[in-house]
C-alpha positions in Angstrom: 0.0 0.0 0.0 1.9 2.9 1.1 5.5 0.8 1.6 7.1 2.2 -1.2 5.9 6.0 -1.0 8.0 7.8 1.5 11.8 8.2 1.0 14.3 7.7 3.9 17.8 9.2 4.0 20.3 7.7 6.9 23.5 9.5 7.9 25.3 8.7 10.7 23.0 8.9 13.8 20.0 11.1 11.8 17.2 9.8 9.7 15.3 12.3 7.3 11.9 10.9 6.0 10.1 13.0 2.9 7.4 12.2 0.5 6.0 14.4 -2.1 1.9 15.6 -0.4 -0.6 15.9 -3.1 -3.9 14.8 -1.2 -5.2 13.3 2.0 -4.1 9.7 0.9 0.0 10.9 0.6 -0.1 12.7 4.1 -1.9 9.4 5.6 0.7 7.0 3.6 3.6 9.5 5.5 2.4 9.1 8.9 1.8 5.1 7.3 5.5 5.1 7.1 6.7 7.2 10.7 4.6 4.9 12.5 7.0 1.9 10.8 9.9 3.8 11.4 9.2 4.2 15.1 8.3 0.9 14.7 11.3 -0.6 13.6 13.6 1.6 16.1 11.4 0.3 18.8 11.3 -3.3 17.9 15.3 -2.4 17.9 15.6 -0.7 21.3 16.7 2.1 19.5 15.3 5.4 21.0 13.9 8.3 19.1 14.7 11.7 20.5 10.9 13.0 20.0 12.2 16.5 20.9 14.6 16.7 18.1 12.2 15.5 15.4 10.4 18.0 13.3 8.4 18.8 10.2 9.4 21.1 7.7 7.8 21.0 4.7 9.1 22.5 1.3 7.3 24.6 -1.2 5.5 27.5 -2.6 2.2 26.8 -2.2 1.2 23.9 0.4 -2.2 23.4 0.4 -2.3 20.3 2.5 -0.9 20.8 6.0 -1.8 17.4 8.3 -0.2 17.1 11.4 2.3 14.2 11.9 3.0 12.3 14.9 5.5 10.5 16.9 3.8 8.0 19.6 0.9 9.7 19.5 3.1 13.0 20.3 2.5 15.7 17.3 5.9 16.2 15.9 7.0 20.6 16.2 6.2 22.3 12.4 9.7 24.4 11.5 10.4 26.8 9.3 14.6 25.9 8.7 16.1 23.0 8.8 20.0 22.4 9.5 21.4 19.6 7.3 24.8 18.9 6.9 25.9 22.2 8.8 23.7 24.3 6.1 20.4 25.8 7.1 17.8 25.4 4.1 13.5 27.6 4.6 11.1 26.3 3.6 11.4 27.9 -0.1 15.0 26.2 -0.2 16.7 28.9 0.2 20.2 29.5 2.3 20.0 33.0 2.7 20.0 32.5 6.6 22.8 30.5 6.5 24.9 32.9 4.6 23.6 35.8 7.2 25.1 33.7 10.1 28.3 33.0 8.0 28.8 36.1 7.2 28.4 37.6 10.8 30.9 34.9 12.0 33.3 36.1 10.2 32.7 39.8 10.7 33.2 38.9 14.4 36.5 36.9 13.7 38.0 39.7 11.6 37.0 42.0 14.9 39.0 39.7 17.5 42.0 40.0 14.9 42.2 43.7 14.4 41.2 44.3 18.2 44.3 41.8 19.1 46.4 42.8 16.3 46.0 46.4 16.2 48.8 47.8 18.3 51.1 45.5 17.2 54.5 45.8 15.1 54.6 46.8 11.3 55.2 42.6 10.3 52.0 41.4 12.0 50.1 44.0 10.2 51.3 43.6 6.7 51.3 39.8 7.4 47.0 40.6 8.5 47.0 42.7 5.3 47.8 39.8 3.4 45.8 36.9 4.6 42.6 39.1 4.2 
C-alpha cells in the first residue's frame, strides 16, 4: 500500500523521511510510514529523541498541511532545517545560512584587528595579506 511511497535518508546517527503531499491519501501513507519507522527503532531498542524530530515542509504553495506524529506526540512544524551544517526555509533557500556565515566572520575579523592592532609593522602587513 503505502511501503514504497515515503523516502528515507540515513547519515550517521540522523534519519530524514520526505514524500512528495498531493492529497489526503499521501499525508496518511507518511504518517503510514513514521509509525513503521518508530516501529522498527522500537522493535530495535533504539530510541527516538521525540524533541529533536520535526516537520518542515518544502514549497510555494502547500495546500495540504496534516499534522504528523511520533507515539501519539504531534511532531514541532519548522520553518529551517540544519542539514549537513547548512540551514535550508522552507522555499529552499540558504539565505539564513549565509547571514550567520557572514556575521561569524565579521566577528572573527573584529578579535583580529582588536588583538592585532597595536602591534608591530610585520604582524600588520602579514593581517593585510591573509585578508
Amino acid at each position: 500500500m503505502c511501503d514504497n511511497f515515503s523516502k528515507l535518508f540515513l547519515f550517521a546517527d540522523d534519519a530524514k523521511i520526505y514524500s512528495y503531499i498531493e492529497n489526503a491519501y499521501d499525508s496518511m501513507c507518511l504518517q503510514h510510514n513514521i509509525n513503521k519507522l518508530h516501529q522498527w527503532t522500537h522493535n530495535w531498542e533504539l530510541a527516538l529523541n521525540i524533541d529533536k524530530c520535526a516537520v518542515c515542509r518544502f514549497g510555494r504553495n502547500i495546500a495540504i498541511k496534516s499534522d504528523c506524529y511520533v507515539n501519539d506526540i504531534k511532531l514541532q512544524e519548522v520553518h529551517t532545517v540544519k542539514d549537513l551544517g547548512v540551514t535550508f526555509d522552507e522555499q529552499l533557500k540558504f539565505s539564513d545560512h549565509c547571514y550567520h556565515k557572514i556575521n561569524k566572520a565579521y566577528s572573527l575579523l573584529g578579535l583580529i584587528k582588536r588583538n592585532f592592532n597595536s602591534s608591530v609593522e610585520t604582524v600588520s602587513s602579514c593581517y593585510i595579506k591573509v585578508w
